[in-house]
C-alpha positions in Angstrom: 0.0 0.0 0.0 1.1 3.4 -1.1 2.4 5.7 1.4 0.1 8.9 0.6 0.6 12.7 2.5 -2.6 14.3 2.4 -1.2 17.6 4.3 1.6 19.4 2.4 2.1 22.7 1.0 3.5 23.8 -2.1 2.9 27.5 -3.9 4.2 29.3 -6.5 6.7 32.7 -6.7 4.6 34.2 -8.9 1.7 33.8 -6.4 4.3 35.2 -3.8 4.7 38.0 -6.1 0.5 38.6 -6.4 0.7 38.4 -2.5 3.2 41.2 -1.8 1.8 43.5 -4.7 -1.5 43.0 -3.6 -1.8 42.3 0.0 -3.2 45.4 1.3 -2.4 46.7 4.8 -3.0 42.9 6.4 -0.4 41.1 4.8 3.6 41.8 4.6 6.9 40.1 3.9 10.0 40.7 6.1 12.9 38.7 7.5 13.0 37.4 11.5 15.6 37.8 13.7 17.2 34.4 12.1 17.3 36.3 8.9 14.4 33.9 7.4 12.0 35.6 4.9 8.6 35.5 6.5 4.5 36.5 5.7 2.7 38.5 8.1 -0.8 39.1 9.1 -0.7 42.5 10.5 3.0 41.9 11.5 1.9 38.7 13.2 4.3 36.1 11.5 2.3 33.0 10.4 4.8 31.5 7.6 7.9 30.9 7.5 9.1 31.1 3.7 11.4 27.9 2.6 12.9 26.7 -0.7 11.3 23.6 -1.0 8.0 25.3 -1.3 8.1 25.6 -5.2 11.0 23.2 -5.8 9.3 19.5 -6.9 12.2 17.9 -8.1 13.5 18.8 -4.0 9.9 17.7 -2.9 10.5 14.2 -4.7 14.5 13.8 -3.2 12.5 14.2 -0.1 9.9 12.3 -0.1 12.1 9.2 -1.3 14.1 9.8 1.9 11.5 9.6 3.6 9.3 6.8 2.8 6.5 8.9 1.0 4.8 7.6 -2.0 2.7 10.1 -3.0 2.2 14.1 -1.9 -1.4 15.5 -2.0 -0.5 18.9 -2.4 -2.3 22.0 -1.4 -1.5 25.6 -0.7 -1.1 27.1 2.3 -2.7 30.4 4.2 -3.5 32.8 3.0 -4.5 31.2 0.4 -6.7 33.0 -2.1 -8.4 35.4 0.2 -7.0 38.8 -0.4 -7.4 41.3 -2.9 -10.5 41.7 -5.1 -12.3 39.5 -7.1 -9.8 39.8 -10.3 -6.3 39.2 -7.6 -8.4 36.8 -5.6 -9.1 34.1 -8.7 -5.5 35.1 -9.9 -3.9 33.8 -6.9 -6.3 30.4 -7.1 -5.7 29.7 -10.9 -1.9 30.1 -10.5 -1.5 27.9 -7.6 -4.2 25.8 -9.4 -2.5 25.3 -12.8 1.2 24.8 -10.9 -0.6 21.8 -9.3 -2.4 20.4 -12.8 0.9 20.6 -14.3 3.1 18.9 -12.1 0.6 16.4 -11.6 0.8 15.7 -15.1 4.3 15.5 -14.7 4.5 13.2 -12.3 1.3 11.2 -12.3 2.7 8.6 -10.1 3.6 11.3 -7.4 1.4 14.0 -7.1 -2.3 14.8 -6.7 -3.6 18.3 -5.7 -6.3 20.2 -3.3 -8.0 22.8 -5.3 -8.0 26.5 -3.8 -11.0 29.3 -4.6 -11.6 33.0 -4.1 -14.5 32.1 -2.0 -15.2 35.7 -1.1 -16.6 35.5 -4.5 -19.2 32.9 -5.0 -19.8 32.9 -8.3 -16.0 33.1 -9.2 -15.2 30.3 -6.5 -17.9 28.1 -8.3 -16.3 28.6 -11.5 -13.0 28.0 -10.5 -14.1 24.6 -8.6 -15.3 23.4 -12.1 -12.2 24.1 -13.9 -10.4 22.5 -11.4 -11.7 19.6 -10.8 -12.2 18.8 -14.5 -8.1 19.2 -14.4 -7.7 16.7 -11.8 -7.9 18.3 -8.3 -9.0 15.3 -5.7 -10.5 17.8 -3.2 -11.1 21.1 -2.1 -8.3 23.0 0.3 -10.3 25.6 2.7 -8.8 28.2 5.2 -10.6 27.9 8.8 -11.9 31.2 8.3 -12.1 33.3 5.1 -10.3 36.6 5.5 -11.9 36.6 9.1 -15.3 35.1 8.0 -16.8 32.1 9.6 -16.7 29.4 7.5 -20.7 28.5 7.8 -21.4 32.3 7.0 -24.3 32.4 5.1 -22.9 33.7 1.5 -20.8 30.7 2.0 -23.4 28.3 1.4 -23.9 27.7 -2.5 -19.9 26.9 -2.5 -20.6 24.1 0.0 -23.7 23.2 -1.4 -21.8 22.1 -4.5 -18.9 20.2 -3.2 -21.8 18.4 -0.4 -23.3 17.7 -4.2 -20.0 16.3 -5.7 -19.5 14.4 -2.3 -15.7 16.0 -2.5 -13.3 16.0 0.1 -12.0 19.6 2.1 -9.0 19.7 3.3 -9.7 22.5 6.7 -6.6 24.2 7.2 -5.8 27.2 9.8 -4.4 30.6 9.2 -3.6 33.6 11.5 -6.9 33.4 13.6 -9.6 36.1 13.7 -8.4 38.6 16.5 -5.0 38.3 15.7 -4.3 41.9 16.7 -6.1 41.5 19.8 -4.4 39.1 21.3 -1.1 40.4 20.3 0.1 37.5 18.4 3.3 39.0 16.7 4.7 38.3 20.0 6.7 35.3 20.5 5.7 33.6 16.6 2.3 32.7 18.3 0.4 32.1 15.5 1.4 28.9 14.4 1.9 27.1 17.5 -1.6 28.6 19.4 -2.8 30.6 17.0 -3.3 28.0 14.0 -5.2 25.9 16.9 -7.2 28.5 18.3 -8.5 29.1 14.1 -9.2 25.5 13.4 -10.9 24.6 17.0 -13.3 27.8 16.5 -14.7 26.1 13.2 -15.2 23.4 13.4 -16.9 24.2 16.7 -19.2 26.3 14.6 -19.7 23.8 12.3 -20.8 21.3 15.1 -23.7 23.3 17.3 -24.9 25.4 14.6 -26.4 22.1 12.3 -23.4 22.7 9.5 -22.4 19.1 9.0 -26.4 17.8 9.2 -27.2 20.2 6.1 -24.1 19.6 3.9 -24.1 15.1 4.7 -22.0 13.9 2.0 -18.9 16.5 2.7 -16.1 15.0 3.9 -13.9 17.2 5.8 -10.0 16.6 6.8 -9.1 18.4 10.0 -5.8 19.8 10.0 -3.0 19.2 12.8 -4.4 15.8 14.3 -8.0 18.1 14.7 -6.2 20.9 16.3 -7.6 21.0 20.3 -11.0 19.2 19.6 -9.6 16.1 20.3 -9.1 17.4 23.8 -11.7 19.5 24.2 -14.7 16.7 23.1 -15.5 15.9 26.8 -15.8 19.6 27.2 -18.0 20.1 24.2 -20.1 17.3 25.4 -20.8 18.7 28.6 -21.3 22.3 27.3 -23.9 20.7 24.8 -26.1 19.0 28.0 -25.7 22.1 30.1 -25.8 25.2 27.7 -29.1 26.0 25.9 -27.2 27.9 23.5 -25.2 24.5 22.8 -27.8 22.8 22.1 -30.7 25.0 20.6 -29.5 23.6 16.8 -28.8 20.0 17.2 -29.3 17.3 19.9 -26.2 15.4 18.6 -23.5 15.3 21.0 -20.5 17.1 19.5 -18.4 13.6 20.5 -20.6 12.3 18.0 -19.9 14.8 15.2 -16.4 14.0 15.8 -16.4 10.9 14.6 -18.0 11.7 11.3 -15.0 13.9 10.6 -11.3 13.0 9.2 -8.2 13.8 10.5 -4.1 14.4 9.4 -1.3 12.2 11.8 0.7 16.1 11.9 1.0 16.0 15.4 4.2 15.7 17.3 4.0 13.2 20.4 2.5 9.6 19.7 0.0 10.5 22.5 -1.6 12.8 20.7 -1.5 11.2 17.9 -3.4 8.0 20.0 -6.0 10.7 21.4 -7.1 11.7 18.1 -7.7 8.1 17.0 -9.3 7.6 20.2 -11.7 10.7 19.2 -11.6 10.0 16.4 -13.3 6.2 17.0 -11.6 4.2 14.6 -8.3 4.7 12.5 -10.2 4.8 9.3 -10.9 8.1 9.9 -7.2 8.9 10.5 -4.8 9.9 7.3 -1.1 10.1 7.4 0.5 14.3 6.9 3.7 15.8 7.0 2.9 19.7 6.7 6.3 19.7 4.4 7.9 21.7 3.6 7.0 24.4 6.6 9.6 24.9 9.1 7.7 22.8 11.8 6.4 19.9 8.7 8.0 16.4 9.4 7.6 14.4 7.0 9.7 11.2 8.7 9.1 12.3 12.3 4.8 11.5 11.2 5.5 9.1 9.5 7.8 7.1 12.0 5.0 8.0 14.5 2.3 6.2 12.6 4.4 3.6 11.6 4.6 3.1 15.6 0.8 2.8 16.3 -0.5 -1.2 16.0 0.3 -2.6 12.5 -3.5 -3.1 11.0 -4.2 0.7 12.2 -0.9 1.8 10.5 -1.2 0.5 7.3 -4.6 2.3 7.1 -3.4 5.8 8.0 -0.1 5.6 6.6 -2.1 5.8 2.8 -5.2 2.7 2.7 -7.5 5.8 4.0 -6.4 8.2 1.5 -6.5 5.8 -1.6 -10.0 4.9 -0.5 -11.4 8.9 0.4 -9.6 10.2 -2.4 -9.9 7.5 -5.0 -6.3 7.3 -6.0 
């Protein structure tokens, strides 16, 4: 069974390029105090820039180093969420087309997550067509959309049509909403806490306000082992008995929910990685990720850790549970 990373980046310099020309007062590029060229969000670092991020023949040396068959590849935050409508479908078709491509290129090694301007409905719709009819396996969505909540309501008709072409999303964090208030450029807090905090808040939403009961065929990948839920699904259990305004949507306990969702192996400790399949309820809903080539990705360190969990539950996450969802 192939060895299949369902979490890891890749991007273009020319959508670099769209990003710094075209980023507005929210988002900057600079250099830390290690002299690495990073992205901000309101001078909150959230990315730390690396070669490997539009090198493939690099991706490939790696990924034969490390045991990695084949790299589902997706961009990263901030996606396609900035500018207007014209920039915003730029930024998606470039990253787009680089994916198409090198999956052409290398049919044996790469498959791709589709990104959209979904600020812009009609464009996003578009662009999920043309993708998909050149080869995207999923959808890639940031946890919120240039601070909107993911179940907003001018959100819907873009959900509505992957729910109707049953695809798989691929929920990802960026720099959460309130970034400035809780003074995340201190420290480098956004990916360590911040990422969490972005990912944890949606799908939360998702859960008590009936999202997942009115879009049933979506399948949705949880980022970073599921973020905090998989710790916090006692909690959101006991909220849901207790809280009216828990409850008021769906009598479904949120435990329950979590089960119906997927999640990635990038997590750093094999105890975590055994509480989210212990959440999770069963390690079919578990798929192996490396978040390569980001500073903090691993693509041997996630993959030794799965490799470490029992040997029928290992074989399924390190790529069985991607071949099947993804139909590779």
């Amino acid at each position: 069974m192939a060895v299949v990373d369902i979490h890891t980046h890749m991007l273009t310099r020319e959508y670099l390029e769209l990003l710094r020309e075209k980023g507005g007062s929210k988002y900057s590029t600079g250099v830390n105090s290690a002299g690495q060229e990073v992205i901000r969000r309101y001078d909150a670092p959230f990315m730390t820039l690396t070669e490997p991020m539009w090198d493939y023949d690099a991706r490939i040396r790696d990924m034969d180093a490390a045991g990695v068959d084949v790299a589902v590849v997706s961009l990263t935050c901030p996606n396609a969420y900035f500018g207007d409508g014209d920039v915003s479908l730029a930024a998606a078709k470039l990253v787009n087309d680089s994916m198409a491509e090198q999956q052409g290129l290398r049919p044996d090694r790469i498959r791709w997550f589709a990104s959209l301007p979904w600020q812009h409905e009609s464009l996003a719709l578009a662009e999920l067509e043309r993708a998909c009819a050149a080869g995207a396996v999923g959808v890639m969505v940031i946890a919120n959309i240039d601070g909107q909540n993911l179940t907003a309501p001018e959100f819907a008709g873009i959900w509505s049509e992957i729910d109707r072409r049953g695809l798989p999303v691929l929920l990802h964090p960026g720099a959460p909403q309130g970034v400035q208030d809780m003074a995340m450029d201190e420290y480098g807090l956004v990916p360590p806490v911040g990422f969490m905090f972005d990912t944890t808040l949606a799908v939360t939403r998702m859960i008590y306000s009936g999202f997942l009961d009115r879009y049933p065929r979506l399948r949705l990948i949880v980022s970073h082992g599921g973020a905090a839920l998989p710790y916090l699904a006692g909690r959101l259990d006991r909220c849901h008995e207790m809280i009216p305004a828990c409850s008021e949507v769906t009598s479904i306990r949120p435990s329950e929910y979590l089960r119906r969702l997927y999640y990635d192996s990038v997590v750093y400790t094999p105890e975590a990685l055994d509480l989210c399949l212990e959440v999770a309820g069963s390690p079919d809903r578990v798929l192996y990720g490396s978040d390569y080539p980001h500073n903090i990705g691993d693509m041997r360190g996630c993959l030794g850790r799965v490799d470490g969990l029992p040997a029928a539950a290992a074989r399924k996450v390190r790529g069985q549970n991607a071949v099947e969802l993804l139909s590779l």
